[in-house]
VOGUDREN-725956 format. One record per residue (C-alpha): residue in one letter; y, x, z. Coordinates in steps of 0.5 Angstrom, whole numbers, plus 2048, in hexadecimal, padded with zeros to 3 digits. Last residue first. Layout:
residu;north;east;up
A;Y;X;Z
...
This chain:
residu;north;east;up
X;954;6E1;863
X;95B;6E2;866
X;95D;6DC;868
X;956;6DC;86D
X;959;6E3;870
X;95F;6DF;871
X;95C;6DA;876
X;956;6DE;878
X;95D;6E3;87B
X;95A;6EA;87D
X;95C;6ED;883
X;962;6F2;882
X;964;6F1;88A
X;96B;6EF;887
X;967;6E9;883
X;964;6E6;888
X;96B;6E5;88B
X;96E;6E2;885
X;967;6DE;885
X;968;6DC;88B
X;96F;6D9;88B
X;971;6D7;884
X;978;6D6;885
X;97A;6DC;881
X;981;6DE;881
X;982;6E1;87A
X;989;6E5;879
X;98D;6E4;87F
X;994;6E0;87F
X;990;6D8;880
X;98E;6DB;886
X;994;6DE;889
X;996;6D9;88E
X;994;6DD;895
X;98F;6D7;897
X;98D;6D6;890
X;98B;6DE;890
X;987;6DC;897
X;984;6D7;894
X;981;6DA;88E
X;97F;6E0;893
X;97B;6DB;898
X;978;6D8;893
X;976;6DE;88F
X;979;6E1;889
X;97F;6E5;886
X;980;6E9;87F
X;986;6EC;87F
X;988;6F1;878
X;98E;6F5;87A
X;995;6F8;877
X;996;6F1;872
X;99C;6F0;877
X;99A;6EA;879
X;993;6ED;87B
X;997;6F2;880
X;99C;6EC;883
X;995;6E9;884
X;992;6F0;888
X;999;6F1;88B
X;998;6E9;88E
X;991;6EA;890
X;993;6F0;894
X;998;6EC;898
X;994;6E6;899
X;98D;6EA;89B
X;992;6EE;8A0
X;995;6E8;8A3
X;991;6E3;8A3
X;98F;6E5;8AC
X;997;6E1;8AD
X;993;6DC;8AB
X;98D;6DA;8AC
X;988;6D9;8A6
X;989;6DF;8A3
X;985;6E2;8A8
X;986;6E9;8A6
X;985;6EC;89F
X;981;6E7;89C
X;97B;6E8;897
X;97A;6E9;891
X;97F;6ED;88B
X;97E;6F1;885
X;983;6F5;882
X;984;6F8;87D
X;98A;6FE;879
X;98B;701;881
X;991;705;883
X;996;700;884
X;98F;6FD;888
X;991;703;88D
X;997;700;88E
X;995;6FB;891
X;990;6FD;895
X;995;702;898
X;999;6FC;89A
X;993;6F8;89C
X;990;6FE;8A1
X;999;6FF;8A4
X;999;6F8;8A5
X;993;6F7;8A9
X;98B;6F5;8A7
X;989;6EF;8AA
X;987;6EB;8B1
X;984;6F1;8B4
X;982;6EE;8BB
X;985;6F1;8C2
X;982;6F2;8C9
X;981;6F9;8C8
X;988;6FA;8C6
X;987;6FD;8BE
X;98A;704;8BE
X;986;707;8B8
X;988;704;8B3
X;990;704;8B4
X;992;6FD;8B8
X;995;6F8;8B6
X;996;6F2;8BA
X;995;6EA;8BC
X;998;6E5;8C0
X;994;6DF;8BD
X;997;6DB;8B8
X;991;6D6;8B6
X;98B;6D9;8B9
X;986;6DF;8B9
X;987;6E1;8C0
X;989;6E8;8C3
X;98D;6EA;8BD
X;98D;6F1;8B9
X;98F;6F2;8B2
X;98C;6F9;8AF
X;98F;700;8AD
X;98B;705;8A9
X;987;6FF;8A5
X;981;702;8A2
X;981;704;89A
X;97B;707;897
X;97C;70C;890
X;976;70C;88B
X;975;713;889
X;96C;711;889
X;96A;715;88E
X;970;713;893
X;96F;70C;892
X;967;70E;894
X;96A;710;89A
X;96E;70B;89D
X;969;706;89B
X;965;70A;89F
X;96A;70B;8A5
X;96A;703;8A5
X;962;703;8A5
X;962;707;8AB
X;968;703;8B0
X;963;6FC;8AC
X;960;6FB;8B4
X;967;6FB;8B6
X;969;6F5;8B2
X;971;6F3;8B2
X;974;6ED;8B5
X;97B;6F0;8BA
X;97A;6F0;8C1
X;97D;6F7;8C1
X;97D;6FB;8BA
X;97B;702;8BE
X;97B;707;8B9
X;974;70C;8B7
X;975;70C;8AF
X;96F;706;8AF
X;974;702;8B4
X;978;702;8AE
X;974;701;8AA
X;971;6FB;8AE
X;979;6F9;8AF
X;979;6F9;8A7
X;974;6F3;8A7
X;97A;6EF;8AA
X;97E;6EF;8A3
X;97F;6F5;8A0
X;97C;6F9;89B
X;980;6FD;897
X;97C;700;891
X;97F;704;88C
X;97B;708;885
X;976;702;884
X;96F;702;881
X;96B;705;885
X;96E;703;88C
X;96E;6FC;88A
X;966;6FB;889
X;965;6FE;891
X;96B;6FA;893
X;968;6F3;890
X;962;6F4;893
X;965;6F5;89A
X;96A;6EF;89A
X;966;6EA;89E
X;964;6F0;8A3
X;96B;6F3;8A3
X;96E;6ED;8A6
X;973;6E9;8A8
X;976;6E9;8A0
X;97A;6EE;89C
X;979;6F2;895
X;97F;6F4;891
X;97D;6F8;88B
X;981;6FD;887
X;980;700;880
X;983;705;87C
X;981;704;877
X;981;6FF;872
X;97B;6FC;873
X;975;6FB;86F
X;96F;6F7;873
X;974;6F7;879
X;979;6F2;878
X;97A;6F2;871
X;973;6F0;871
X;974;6EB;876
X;97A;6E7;874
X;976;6E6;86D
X;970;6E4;871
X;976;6DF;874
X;978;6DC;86E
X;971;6DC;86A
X;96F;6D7;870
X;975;6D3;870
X;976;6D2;868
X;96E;6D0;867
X;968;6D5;866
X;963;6D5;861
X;95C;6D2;860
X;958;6CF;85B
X;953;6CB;85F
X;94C;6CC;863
X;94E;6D4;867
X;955;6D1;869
X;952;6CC;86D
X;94C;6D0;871
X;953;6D4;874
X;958;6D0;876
X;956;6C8;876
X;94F;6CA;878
X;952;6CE;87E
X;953;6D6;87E
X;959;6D6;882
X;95D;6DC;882
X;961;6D9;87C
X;963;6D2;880
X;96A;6D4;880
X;96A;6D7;879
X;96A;6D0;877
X;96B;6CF;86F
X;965;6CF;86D
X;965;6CC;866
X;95E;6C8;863
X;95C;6C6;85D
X;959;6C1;85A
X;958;6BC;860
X;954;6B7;865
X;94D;6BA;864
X;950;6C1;867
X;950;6BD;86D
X;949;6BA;86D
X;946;6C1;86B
X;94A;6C4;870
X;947;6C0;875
X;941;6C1;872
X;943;6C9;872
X;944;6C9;87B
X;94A;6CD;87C
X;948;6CC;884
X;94F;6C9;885
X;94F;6C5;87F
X;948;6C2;880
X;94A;6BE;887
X;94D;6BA;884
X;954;6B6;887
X;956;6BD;885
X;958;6BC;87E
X;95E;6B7;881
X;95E;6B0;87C
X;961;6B2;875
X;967;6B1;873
X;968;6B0;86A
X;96E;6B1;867
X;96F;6AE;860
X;973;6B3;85B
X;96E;6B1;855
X;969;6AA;857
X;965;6AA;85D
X;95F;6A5;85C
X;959;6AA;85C
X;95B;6AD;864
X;95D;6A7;866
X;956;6A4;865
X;952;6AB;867
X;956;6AB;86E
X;953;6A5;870
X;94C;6A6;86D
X;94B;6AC;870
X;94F;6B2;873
X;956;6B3;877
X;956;6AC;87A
X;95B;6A6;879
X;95F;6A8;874
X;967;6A8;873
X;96B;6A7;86D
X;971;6AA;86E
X;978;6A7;86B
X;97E;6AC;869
X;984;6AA;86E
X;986;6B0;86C
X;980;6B6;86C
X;982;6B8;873
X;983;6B1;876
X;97B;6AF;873
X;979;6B4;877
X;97B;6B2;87C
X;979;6AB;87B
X;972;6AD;87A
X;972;6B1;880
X;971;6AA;884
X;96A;6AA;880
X;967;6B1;883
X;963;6AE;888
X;963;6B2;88F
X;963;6AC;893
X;95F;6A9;88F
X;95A;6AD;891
X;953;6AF;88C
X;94F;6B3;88E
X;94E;6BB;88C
X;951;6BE;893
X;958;6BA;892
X;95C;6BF;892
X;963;6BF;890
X;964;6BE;889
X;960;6BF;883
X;963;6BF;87C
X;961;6BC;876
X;967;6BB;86F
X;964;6B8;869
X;968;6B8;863
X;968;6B6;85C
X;96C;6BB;857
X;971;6B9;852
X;975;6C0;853
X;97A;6BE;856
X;976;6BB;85B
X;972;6C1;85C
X;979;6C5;85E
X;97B;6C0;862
X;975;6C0;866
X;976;6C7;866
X;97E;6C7;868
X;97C;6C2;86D
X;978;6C6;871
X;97D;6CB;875
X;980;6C3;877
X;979;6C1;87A
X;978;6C7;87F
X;980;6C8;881
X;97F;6C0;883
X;980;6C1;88A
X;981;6BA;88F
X;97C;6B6;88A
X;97C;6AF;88E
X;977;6AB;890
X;979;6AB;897
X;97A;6B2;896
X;977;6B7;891
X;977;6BE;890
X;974;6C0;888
X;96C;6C2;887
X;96D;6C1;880
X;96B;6C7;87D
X;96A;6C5;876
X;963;6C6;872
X;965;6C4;86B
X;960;6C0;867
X;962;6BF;85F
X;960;6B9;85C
X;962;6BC;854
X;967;6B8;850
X;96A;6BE;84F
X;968;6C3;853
X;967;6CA;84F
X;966;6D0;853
X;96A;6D6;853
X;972;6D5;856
X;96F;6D1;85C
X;96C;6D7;85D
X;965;6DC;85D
X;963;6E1;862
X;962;6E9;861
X;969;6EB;864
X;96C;6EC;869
C-alpha cells in the first residue's frame, strides 16, 4: 500500500520528530496489564533515536470528553514506556500544547524521549480543530504516525496534523498497511475470508466489501444462525436476526454474482444454556431442537474448513466462530485456527487477523504468534474491511 512516505525516507537527526502512538493500553491499579501496544512502538522510537532525533510521543486515552481527568492521565505510562526502551528515562509534560509542553519540547537533546499529557484532555483533538493542530504542529519538525488504530479517526492529532508537517509513517503503521495490501489489495489468489460475530447488523458492510474481493467466505459465529434461518431452518433458541432473513439471501446473491463461494456451517453444536460444561451436542443443521442454541460450528464444518484453507494462498480472519469464551463452544474456532497457523508456518498461507474479539479468540487458542500480521487495531481493521476510507492513511498520502 503504497503512496506514503517512511521512516526510511526522512532525514531526523536532531529534528523534534512528533509521533502519534497509540497508547491507550489496559491498566490496573496503575499498572499496564497489556503492553502489545507500547511494545510494537519500540522499533519506531528506537529507529528515531538511532537516528539522533528528539522525540515527542502523544497519545489519547480513555475518554475524557475534551477535560482534563487525572484519572485519565498518561504519566503512570511513562514508566511502561520507559520499561520498553530499557530503563530509557522519558521525560513528561504536563499538558499536550502550550507553554508546558513547548519548554520540554525546545530543551530535548538527540535520543530524548519525550511523553506528552493525553491529547483529549482538549476538546480540539476530537473535533480535528486546525488551532489546535497548529499548536500541535508548533512542538515539532517532523511528524511519524505509526497508530494505525486510530486511523478511522479524523481527529487533529490524525488527520489536520499531517497535513502541517513533513509527514510519513512509523514501523507499526507502515507494517500493518503492508499486511494489508497483501491481504486484499493485491492478494495472492485464492483468497479465504473468515467473518463471525453475533450479528449480521454490525458486520453487514463488511460483507457487502468482502464479497467482491474474496474467492471463499465462511461465515461463522452466531451471525451464521440468520443465514441459516434465512435458508428457511429452524436454529431453535439460538441468537440470530430474523428481521435481516432478506438482507441475508442478498448477501447470498450478490456473492454468487461476484464467483465468491459463502461457506455455512453443515453441522452445529447445541446446548440448552451457555455455560461452562454444559451438556451439549451435535446436530446436522437442520436438526436444531426447539429448545436448543447453536453455540459453534461442528466438527465435520471445521474439519472442512480446514481443509479448504489447503486450498487457499490468503486468509483474512475476523470474528469467533463459536462462543470461544467457554469451553467446550472453543472448539471449532481453535481447531480451524490451528490448521490456518500450521498453514502460515509452512509458508503456504498469508494470514492476516483483526478485531478484539479475534485477537482474542486466536490468544486463547496459542496461535497468535504463528499468524502472519495480527492487527490489534480494532475499528480501524474493521473500517478497513468494509472498505471505508481511513483519514489516518489518507493524510500519509498527501
Amino acid at each position: 500500500m503504497g503512496g506514503f512516505a517512511t521512516l526510511d525516507d526522512i532525514e531526523v537527526a536532531g529534528k523534534r520528530v512528533l509521533v502519534r502512538a497509540d497508547l491507550n493500553v489496559p491498566m490496573r491499579d496503575g499498572q499496564v496489564t497489556d503492553a502489545t501496544r507500547i511494545e510494537r512502538l519500540v522499533p519506531t522510537l528506537q529507529h528515531l533515536r538511532d537516528q539522533g532525533a528528539r522525540i515527542i510521543v502523544m497519545s489519547h486515552f480513555g475518554r475524557p470528553k475534551g477535560k482534563a481527568d487525572a484519572a485519565l492521565s498518561l504519566r503512570p505510562l511513562s514508566e511502561a514506556l520507559s520499561t520498553a526502551l530499557d530503563g530509557l528515562a522519558i521525560q513528561f509534560a504536563d499538558d499536550c500544547v502550550g507553554e508546558a509542553a513547548s519548554e520540554k519540547s525546545d530543551k530535548l537533546q538527540d535520543g530524548d524521549v519525550l511523553l506528552l499529557e493525553n491529547l483529549r484532555f482538549h476538546p480540539g483533538e476530537e473535533s480535528n480543530d486546525a488551532e489546535f493542530a497548529a499548536a500541535l504542529a508548533a512542538l515539532g519538525d517532523i511528524y511519524i504516525d505509526d497508530a494505525f488504530s486510530c486511523a478511522h479517526r479524523a481527529h487533529a492529532s490524525v488527520a489536520a496534523l499531517a497535513e502541517l508537517l513533513p509527514a510519513g509513517a512509523g514501523r507499526g503503521m507502515q507494517a500493518e498497511l503492508d499486511a494489508l495490501e497483501k491481504a486484499l489489495g493485491s492478494p495472492d489468489r485464492p483468497v479465504a475470508a473468515i467473518v463471525g460475530g453475533a450479528k449480521v447488523s454490525t458486520k453487514l458492510d463488511l460483507l457487502q466489501n468482502v464479497i467482491s474481493k474474496v474467492d471463499f467466505l465462511v461465515i461463522g459465529g452466531a451471525m451464521a444462525n440468520t443465514f441459516l434461518q434465512a435458508q428457511g431452518l429452524d436454529v431453535g433458541k439460538s441468537l440470530h436476526e430474523p428481521e435481516l432473513a432478506e438482507t441475508a439471501r442478498d448477501v447470498v446473491a450478490a456473492a454468487e454474482r461476484a464467483s465468491c463461494e459463502i461457506a455455512l456451517p453443515t453441522d452445529v453444536v447445541v446446548a440448552a444454556t451457555l455455560s461452562e460444561g454444559a451438556p451439549c451436542d451435535v446436530v446436522e443443521v437442520g436438526s436444531v431442537p426447539a429448545d436448543m442454541m447453536i453455540l459453534d460450528i461442528g466438527p465435520i464444518s471445521a474439519a472442512h474448513l480446514g481443509k479448504r484453507l489447503a486450498e487457499c494462498r490468503t486468509l483474512v480472519w475476523n470474528g469467533p466462530l463459536g462462543a470461544f469464551e467457554i469451553p467446550p463452544f472453543d472448539a471449532a474456532t481453535n481447531a480451524v485456527a490451528a490448521d490456518a497457523a500450521r498453514l502460515t508456518k509452512a509458508g503456504e498461507l498469508l494470514s492476516v487477523a483483526g478485531g478484539g474479539d479475534t485477537v482474542a479468540a486466536l490468544a486463547h487458542a496459542g496461535v497468535a504468534e504463528d499468524f502472519t500480521y495480527l492487527s490489534t487495531a480494532g475499528g480501524a481493521f474493521l473500517e478497513w474491511l468494509e472498505g471505508k476510507p481511513l483519514p489516518g492513511v489518507a493524510a500519509l498520502k498527501k
